[in-house]
C-alpha positions in Angstrom: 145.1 203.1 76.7 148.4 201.7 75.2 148.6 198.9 72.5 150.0 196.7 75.3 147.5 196.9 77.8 144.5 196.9 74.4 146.6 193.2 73.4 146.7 192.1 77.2 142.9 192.6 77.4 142.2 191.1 74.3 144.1 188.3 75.3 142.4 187.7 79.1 138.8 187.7 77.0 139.7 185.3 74.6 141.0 182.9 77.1 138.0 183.4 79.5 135.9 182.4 76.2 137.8 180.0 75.4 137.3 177.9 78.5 133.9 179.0 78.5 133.6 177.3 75.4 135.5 173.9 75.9 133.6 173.9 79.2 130.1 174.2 77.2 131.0 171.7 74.7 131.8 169.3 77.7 128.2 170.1 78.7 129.6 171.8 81.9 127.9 175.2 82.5 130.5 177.2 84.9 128.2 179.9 85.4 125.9 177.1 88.1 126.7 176.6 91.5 127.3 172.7 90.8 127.9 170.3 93.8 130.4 167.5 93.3 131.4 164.4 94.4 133.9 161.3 93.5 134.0 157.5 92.8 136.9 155.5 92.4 136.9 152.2 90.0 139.9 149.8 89.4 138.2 149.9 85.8 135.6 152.3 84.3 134.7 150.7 80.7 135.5 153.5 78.3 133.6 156.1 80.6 134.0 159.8 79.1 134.3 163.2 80.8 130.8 164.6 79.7 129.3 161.3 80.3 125.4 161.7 81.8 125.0 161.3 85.2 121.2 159.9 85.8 118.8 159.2 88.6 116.3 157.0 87.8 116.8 157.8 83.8 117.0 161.5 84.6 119.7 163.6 83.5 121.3 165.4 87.0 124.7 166.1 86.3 127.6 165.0 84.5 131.6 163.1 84.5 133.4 166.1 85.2 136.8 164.7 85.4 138.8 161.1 85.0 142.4 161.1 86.6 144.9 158.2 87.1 145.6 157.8 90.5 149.3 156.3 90.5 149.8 155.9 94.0 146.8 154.0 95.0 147.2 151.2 93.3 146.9 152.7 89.4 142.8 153.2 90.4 141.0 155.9 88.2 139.3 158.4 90.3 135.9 159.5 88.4 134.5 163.2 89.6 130.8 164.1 88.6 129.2 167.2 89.1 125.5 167.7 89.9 123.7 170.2 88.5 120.4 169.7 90.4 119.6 170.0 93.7 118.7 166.9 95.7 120.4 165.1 99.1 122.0 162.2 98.7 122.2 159.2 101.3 125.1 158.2 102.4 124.5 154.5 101.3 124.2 155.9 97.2 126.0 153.7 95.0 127.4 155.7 91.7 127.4 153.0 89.3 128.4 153.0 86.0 126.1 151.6 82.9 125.3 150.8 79.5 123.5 153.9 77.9 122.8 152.1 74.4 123.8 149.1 72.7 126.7 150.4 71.8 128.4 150.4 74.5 128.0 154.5 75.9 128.7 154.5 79.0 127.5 156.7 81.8 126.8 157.1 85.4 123.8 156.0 87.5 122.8 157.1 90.9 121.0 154.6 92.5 119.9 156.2 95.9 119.9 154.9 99.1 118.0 154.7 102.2 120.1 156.3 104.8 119.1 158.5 107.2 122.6 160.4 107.0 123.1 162.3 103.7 126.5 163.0 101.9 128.2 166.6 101.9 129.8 167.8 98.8 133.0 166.8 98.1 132.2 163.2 99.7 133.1 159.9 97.9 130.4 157.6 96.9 130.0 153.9 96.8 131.3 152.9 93.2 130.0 150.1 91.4 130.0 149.1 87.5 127.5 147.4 85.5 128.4 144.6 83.0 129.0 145.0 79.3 126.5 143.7 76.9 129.8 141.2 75.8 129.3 140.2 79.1 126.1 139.6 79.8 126.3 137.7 76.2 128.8 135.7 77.2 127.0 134.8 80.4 124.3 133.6 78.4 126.3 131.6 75.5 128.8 130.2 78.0 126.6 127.2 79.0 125.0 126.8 75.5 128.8 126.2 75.1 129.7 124.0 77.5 126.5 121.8 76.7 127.0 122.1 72.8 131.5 121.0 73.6 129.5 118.0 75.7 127.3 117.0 73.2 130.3 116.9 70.3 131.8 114.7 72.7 128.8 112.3 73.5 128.2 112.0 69.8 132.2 111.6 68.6 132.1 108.5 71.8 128.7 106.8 70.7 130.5 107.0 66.8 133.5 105.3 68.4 130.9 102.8 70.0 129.0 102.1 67.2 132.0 102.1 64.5 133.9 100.0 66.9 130.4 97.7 67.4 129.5 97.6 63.6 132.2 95.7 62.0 131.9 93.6 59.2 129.8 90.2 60.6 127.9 92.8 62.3 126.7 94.4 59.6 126.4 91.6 57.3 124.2 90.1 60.4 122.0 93.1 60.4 121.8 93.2 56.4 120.3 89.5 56.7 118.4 90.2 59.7 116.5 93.0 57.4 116.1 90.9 54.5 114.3 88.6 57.3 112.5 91.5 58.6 111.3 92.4 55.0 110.0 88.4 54.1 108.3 88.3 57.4 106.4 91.7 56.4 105.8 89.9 52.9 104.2 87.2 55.1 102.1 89.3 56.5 100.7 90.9 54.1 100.0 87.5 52.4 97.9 86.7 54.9 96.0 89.5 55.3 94.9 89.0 51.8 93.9 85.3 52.5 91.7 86.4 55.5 91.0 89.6 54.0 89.3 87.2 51.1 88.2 84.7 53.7 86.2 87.1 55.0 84.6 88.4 52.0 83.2 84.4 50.9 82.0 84.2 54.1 80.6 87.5 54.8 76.9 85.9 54.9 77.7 83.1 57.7 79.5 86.5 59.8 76.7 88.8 59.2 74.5 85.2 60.7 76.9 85.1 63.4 76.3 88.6 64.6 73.0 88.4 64.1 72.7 85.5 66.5 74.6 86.6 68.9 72.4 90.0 68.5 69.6 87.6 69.1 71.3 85.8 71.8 72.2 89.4 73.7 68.7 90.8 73.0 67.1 86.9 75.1 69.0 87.8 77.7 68.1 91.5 78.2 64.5 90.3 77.7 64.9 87.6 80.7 66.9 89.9 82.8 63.5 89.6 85.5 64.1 86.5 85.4 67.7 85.4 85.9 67.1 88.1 88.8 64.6 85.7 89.9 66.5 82.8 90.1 69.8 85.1 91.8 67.2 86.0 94.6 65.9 82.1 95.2 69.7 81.6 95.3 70.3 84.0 97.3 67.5 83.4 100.1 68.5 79.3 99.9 71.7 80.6 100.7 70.6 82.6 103.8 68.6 80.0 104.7 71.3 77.2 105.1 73.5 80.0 106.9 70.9 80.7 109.2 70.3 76.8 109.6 71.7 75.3 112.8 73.8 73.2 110.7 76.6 72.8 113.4 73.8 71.1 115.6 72.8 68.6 112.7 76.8 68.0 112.4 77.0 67.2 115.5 74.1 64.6 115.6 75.6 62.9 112.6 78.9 62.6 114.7 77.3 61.2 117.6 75.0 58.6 115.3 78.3 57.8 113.8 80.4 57.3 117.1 77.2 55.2 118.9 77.3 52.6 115.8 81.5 52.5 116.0 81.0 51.9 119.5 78.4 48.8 118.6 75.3 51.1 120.2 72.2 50.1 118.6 70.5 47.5 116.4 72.4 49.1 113.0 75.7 48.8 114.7 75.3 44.9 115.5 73.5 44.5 112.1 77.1 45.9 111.1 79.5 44.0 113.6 78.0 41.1 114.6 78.6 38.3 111.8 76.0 36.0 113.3 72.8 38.6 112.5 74.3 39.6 108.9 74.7 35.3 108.2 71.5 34.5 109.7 70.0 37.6 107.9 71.5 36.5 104.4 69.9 32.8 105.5 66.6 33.8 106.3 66.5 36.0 102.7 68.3 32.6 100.5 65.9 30.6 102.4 62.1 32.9 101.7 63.8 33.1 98.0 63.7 29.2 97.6 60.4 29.2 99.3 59.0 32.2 96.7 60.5 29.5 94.2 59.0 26.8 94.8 55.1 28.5 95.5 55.9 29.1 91.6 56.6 25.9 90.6 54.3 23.6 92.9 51.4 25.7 93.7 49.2 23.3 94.6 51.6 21.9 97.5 50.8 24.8 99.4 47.2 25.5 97.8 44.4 22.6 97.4 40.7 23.7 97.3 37.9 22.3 94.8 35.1 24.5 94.1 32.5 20.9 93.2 34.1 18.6 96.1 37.0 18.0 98.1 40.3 18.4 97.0 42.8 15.7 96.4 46.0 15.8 98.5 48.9 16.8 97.0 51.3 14.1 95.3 54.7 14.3 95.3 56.0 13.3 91.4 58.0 11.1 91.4 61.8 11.9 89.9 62.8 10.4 86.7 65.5 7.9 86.7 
């Protein structure tokens, strides 16, 4: 064998090692029958060749190649390659995630539920998760916008109350206080005065409550009878409801309407003037003759128990 054909050799094994190698480091084992398949994103977020490819948090393959695709619109055209053996729906959706916190990048499969499954070589349904800046942001926006409308609440009630609390203003509020503080003063004055008032006449209180004890404890003791009187009140009171008052009501009416109408002795003892003069004359008259029986008894009464009376002599009046 020439030195030529040893060098060319030499030279054919090292490169087949070589891309071996890179290939390894990449995580890409070109020994398996790998199946792949593409994505294309308008923006990947730092995605890596090598990057994982999962399903469901299990490794299945990996980013095999990222190119630039110029003539469609400058989109970046993501190719995996799948190392284990599984169909995948035509629906999947090859999204790309957040691996860690900071910020790693890789691929997820979420699977479909298709009936149809994808051939290798097919392009998936891309889709990209948000950044942890992101979903930061989406969180601290509002805080953000509330905390930007809070400054500005409290910078216009400041104006409000700077423009509100000028000089007479406050000086009317510093008296208003002092006010506030003598009436307090007051107040606890008095409670002293009643707070002593109570203590002289602590006896006459205790007296007080012990009457009214007293006065409670009669009543509980005559609660049969007070319930007593409640049910005499309360049958009097069925008893003049179920009286046929109406009927007696009515009677009275007609009584009254017979002696307007001048029915009846009462009615002409009322109307007629003669009776009522004649009445009043007869009573003036039996008056004077009641009178007169007291003064001259023996003018209407003469009787002698030895012999006959005497008849009764008029006096004669003094002149």
């Amino acid at each position: 064998m020439s030195k030529e054909l040893k060098i060319g050799l030499l030279a054919i094994i090292a490169i087949v090692f070589l891309v071996f190698g890179v290939n390894y480091l990449k995580g890409i084992n070109i020994l398996n029958n790998n199946r792949n398949y593409y994505a294309v994103y308008e923006n990947i977020g730092g995605l890596q060749v090598g990057s994982s490819v999962m399903v469901n948090g299990y490794k299945v393959g990996m980013v095999s190649d990222i190119s630039l695709l110029i003539e469609e619109n400058q989109n970046l055209l993501v190719s995996i390659s799948l190392e284990k053996e599984f169909n995948l729906p035509s629906n999947s959706v090859c999204k790309i995630v957040n691996q860690d916190l900071m910020g790693t990048k890789g691929i997820s499969l979420v699977l479909g539920d298709g009936s149809d499954f994808l051939n290798t070589g097919d392009t998936l349904i891309s889709g990209i998760e948000g950044t942890l800046q992101d979903e930061v942001n989406a969180q601290i926006l509002p805080l953000k916008n509330k905390a930007e409308q809070l400054i500005g609440s409290m910078d216009s009630v400041m104006m409000i109350v700077t423009a509100v609390l000028n000089k007479d203003t406050r000086e009317s509020l510093r008296n208003s206080l002092q006010s506030l503080d003598k009436t307090f003063s007051l107040m606890s004055e008095t409670m002293i005065k009643v707070d002593s008032m109570v203590a002289v006449n602590d006896d006459r209180i205790t007296k007080v409550i012990s009457n009214l004890a007293s006065i409670t404890s009669n009543l509980e003791s005559s609660n049969g009878e007070i319930k007593n009187i409640l049910t005499n009140f309360s049958s009097l009171s069925d008893s003049l409801a179920k009286a046929d008052i109406a009927t007696a009501l009515k009677n009275i009416s007609d009584i009254t309407a017979k002696i307007n109408n001048g029915e009846g002795s009462i009615s002409l003892l009322l109307k007629d003037d003669k009776i009522y003069t004649n009445f009043e004359k007869s009573t003036r008259e039996l008056a004077e003759l009641l009178e007169d029986i007291k003064k001259h008894p023996s003018r209407y009464v003469n009787f002698s128990i030895i012999g006959g009376g005497k008849p009764y002599v008029e006096p004669k009046s003094k002149k």
